[in-house]
N, C-alpha and C positions, 0 to 999 in steps of 0.2 A: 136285561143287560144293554139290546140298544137305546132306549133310553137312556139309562143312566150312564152310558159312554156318551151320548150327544151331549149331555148338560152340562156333563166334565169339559169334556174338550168346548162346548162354547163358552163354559166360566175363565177357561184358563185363558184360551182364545183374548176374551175382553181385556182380562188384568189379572195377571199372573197370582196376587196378591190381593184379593179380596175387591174388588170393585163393588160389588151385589154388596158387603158390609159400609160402604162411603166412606172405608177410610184401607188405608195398605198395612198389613199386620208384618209383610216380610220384611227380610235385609238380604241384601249380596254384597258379596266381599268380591272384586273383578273389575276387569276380564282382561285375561292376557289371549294372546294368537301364540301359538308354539310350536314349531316343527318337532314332530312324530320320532324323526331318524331314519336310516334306511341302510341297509344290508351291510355296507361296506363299513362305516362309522358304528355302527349300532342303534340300537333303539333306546328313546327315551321313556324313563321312565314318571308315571306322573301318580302322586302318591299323598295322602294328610292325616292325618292325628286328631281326633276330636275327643273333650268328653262328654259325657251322657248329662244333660242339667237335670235336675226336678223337676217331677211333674206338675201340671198346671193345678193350681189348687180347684179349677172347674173345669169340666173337661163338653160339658154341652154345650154341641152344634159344632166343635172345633176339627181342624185335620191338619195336620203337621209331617212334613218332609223336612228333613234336615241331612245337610247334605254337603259333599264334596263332588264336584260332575266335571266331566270333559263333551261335547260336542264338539259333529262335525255338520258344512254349511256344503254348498255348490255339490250337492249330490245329483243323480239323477232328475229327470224330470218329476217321477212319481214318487220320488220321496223328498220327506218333507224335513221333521223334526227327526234327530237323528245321535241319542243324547245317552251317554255311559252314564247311569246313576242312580248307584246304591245307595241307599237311604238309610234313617232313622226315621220311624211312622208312628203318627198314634189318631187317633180318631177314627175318621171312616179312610184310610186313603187306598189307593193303589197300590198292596202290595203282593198280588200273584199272579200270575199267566195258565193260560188253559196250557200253552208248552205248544211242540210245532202238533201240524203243521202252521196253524194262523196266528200261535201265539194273542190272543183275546186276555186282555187284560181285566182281571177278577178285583174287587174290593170286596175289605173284612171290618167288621167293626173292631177296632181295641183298644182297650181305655188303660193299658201302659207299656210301655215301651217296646219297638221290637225294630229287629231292623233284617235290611236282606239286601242280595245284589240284585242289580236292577239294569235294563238296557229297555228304554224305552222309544219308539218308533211312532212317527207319523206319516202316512202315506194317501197319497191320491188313488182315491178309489175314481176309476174313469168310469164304471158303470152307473153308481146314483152322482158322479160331479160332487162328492164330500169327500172330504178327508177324513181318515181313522186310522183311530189309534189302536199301536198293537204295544205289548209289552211280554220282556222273554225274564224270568224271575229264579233267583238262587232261593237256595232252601231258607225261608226264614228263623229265628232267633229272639229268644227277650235277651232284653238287657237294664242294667237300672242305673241311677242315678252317681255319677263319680265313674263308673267305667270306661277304659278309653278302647273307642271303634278306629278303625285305621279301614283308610281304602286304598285302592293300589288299582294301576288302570298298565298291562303289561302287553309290549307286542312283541311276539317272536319271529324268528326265522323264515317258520311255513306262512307268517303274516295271520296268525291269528292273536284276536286281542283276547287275554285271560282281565276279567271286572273282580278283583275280588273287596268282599267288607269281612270285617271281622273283629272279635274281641281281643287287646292287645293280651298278650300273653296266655291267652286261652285257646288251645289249638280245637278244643271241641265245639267250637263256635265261629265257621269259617264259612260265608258263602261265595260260593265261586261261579260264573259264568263263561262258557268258551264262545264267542262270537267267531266263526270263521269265514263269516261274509257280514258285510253292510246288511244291515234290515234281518238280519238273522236267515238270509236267501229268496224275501218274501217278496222281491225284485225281480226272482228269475226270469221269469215268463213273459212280464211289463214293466220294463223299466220307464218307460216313456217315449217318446217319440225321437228317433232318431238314436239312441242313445243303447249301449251295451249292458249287459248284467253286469250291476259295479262289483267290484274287488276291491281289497281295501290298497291294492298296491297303485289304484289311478290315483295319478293328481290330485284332486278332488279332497281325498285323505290323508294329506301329506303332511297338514297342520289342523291343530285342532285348537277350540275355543276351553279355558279353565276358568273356573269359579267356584264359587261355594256361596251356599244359600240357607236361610232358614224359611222355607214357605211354606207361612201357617194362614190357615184361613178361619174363618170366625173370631177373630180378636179384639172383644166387646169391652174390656179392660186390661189391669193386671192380672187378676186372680184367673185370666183365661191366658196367658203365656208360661212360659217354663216359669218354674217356681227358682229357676236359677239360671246363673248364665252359661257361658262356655268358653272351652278354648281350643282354636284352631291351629296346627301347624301344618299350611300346607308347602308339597315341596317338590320341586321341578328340579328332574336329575338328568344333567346332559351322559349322555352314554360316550362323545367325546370334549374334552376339553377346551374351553371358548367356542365351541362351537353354534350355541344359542344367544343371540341379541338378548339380555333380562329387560324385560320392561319392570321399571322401578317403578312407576306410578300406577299402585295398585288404592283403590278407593272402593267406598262403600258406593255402588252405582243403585242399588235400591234400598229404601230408609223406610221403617217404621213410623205411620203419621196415626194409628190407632193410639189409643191412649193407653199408655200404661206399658210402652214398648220401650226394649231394649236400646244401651247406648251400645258406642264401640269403639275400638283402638284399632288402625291397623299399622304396620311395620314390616320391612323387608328386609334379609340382608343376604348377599347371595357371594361367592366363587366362583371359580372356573368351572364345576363340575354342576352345583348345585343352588339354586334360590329358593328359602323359607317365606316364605308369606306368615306373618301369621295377625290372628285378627281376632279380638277380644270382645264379647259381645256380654254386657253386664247392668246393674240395676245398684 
């Protein structure tokens, strides 16, 4: 296992999208900055629609996350990466947690579709000077091809975030996450120098970063990406009226230079309450 956490975390480390392949197999659709909400107004909420594409018609050496995420930045000293995201996976990827207290993130092999919630954590180990990763995971789930997953990213009252993914209209296929601290608490004891056990109610948490991604690694042509494309609606709902600045100018910030990779549309149109993103990835 440590091993094969070093390797991860130094691939991603390099390039998020295949660097080790010489060419980038992902796309993201982003990124806006968004205020949270807070007690008096409400919370907002941050939420998207996707469906399931076709499986790759070859699925060797490949790992695929596909995804709708929110992160947060200026945490702590000893925390790093700090990222709500429930997935769709297939290959070898990241999708379980040994669970507290250290939450140690597990990979499976699987050669079709599945998906779960997901909160994934990077932190500064002050004892060896490296960083690791920890991951806290909802029950997983298959799913196949034309089905639409929706994720939903909720803060409440007592300030706990609910991460949930799930199958639309399918209530027996829902995974849910309670986060009631930053790092899933794994801050208590060392947050870093100078610096308090975070709560998600500091500053620090007030606004968070949204995107949506497909990152697939090993992308050696077509017949090694989704056998089909996808469609995205994601959607930013103020809990009060005018109260969110919309950034309109939402773009593809990372592009497919692997061969045989997908195009894409994106468009926005938004109200007082609510902004759709939505973003068209196709062949």
């Amino acid at each position: 296992m440590t091993a094969a956490l070093s390797v991860l975390t130094t691939a991603l480390a390099a390039n998020r999208f295949g660097e080790s392949d010489h060419c980038a197999g992902g796309a993201c659709c982003g990124m806006a900055n968004y205020p949270v909400g807070n007690p008096t107004d409400g919370f907002n909420t941050f939420y998207a629609e996707f469906d399931v594409p076709g499986l790759p018609e070859k699925i060797d050496g490949i790992t695929n996350f596909i995804y709708f995420n929110i992160f947060f930045d200026n945490g702590p000293p000893n925390g790093k990466m700090n990222q709500f995201v429930p997935q769709l996976m297939l290959g070898e990827p990241l999708d379980g947690s040994s669970g507290p207290p250290y939450y140690l993130p597990e990979w499976h092999e699987r050669k079709t579709w599945v998906f779960a919630s997901q909160y994934f954590m990077e932190l500064h180990n002050v004892t060896t000077n490296s960083t690791a990763s920890h991951a806290a995971a909802g029950e997983l789930y298959n799913c196949t091809k034309g089905e639409i997953l929706y994720t939903e990213f909720k803060l409440d009252d007592s300030y706990t975030w609910t991460l949930t993914m799930g199958v639309k209209g399918d209530p027996s296929r829902v995974s849910v996450i309670k986060a009631e601290k930053p790092y899933m608490g794994l801050l208590e004891e060392n947050p870093g120098k100078g610096a308090k056990a975070p709560r998600w109610t500091d500053d620090a948490f007030n606004h968070t970063y949204v995107n949506s991604c497909w990152e697939l690694y090993g992308m050696k042509d077509r017949a090694h990406y989704p056998s089909s494309g996808s469609h995205y609606d994601m959607q930013v709902r103020a809990a009060k009226p005018d109260s969110i600045k919309w950034d309109t100018h939402w773009v593809e910030n990372e592009k497919p230079t692997c061969p045989g990779g997908p195009k894409s549309n994106i468009s926005e149109y938004h109200n007082s309450t609510v902004q759709h993103i939505l973003w068209d990835l196709y062949w």
